[in-house]
DOVEXPA-709657 format. One line per 8 residues: number of its first residue (from 1); for each residue x, y, z of C-alpha. Coordinates in steps of 0.05 Angstrom, whole numbers. Each point is the difference from the previous one (the first is absolute). Layout:
NUM) X Y Z; ...
END
This chain:
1) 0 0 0; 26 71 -25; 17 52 50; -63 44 -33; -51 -67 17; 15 -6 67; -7 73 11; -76 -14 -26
9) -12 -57 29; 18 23 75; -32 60 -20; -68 -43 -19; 15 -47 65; -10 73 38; -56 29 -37; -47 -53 6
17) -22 16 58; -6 69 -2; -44 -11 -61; -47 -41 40; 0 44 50; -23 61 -45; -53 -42 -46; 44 3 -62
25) 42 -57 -45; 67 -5 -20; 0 6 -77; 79 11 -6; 71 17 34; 60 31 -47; 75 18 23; 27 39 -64
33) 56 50 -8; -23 56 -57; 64 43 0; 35 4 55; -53 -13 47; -32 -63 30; -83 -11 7; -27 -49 38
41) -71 9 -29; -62 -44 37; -64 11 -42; -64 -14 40; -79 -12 -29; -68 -21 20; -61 -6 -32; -27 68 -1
49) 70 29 -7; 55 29 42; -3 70 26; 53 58 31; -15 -27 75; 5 -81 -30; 65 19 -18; 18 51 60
57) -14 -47 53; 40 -60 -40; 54 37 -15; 9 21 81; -3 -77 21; 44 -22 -54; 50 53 15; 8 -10 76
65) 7 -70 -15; 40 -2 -49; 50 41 40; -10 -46 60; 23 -50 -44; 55 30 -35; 9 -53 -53; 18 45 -67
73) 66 32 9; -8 54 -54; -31 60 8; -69 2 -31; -63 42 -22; -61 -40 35; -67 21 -52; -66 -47 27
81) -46 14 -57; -59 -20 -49; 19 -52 -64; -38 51 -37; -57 -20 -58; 48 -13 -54; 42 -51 60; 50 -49 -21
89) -22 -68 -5; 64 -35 30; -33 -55 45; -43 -64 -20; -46 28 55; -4 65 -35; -10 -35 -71; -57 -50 29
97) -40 66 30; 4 36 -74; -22 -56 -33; -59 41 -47; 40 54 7; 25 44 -58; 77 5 3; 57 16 -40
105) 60 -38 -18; 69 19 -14; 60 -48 -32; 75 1 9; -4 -24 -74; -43 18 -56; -54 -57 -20; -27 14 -80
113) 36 76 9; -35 8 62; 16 7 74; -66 36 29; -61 -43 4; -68 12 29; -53 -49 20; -36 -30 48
121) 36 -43 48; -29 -71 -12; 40 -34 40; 77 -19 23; 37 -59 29; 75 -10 24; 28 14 -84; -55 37 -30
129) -51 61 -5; -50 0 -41; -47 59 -20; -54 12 -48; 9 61 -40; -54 28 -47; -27 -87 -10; 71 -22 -13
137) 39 -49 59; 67 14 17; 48 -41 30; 62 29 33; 62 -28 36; 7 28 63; 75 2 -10; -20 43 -60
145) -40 45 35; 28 68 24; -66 27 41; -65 -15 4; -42 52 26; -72 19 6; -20 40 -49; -31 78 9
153) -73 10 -41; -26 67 10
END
């Protein structure tokens, strides 16, 4: 296990119950370094959607214990936030609950002089994704795939 994963998965091992505590779930847990900084970013949800406070009062817990448990030896930007409409589908768990969903596809290679496809998510397993866009199935690796996020229809 990288450095980066055990970061997020003490950092998940923490959360948990703070979640419970404050009636919201878990949807993901990044440590990335964009410049010269490092971001430990924990992205919280529930049904009816996150708000400031959701995110206020996670944010508090998770801090305090994440400094009782000193674990990441960098120094690091803490942000305890929404996934947002158009979230990242990284997760089978977040895959199975957009299944019907519209969401977009990018490739690391083009496939027919393409790399942006947009569909319905039909369904996935541990090699493929498959989405139906405009009556046509699609089949993709998941190696191939780049993102897969839900898609934005206003």
């Amino acid at each position: 296990m990288s450095q980066r994963e055990s970061y997020e998965t003490k950092t998940e091992e923490l959360l948990l119950p703070i979640t419970e505590k404050y009636g919201v779930e878990i949807y993901d847990v990044e440590y990335v370094k964009e410049g010269s900084d490092y971001y430990l970013r924990a992205y919280i949800d529930k049904p009816e959607g996150v708000n400031i406070t959701d995110c206020e009062n996670v944010s508090r817990a998770l801090s305090d214990a994440l400094d009782e448990k000193d674990f990441i030896t960098d120094a690091y930007i803490l942000e305890v936030s929404s996934p947002g409409l158009g979230r990242t589908l990284k997760k089978d768990k977040h895959l199975a609950k957009s299944i019907g969903s519209k969401v977009e596809v990018k490739l690391f290679k083009a496939l027919e002089k393409r790399k942006e496809f947009s569909g319905i998510l039909e369904s996935f397993d541990k090699e493929t994704i498959t989405i139906n866009e405009d009556g046509t199935e699609l089949t993709f690796e998941r190696p191939a795939v780049a993102l897969i996020r839900l898609a934005l229809d206003f």
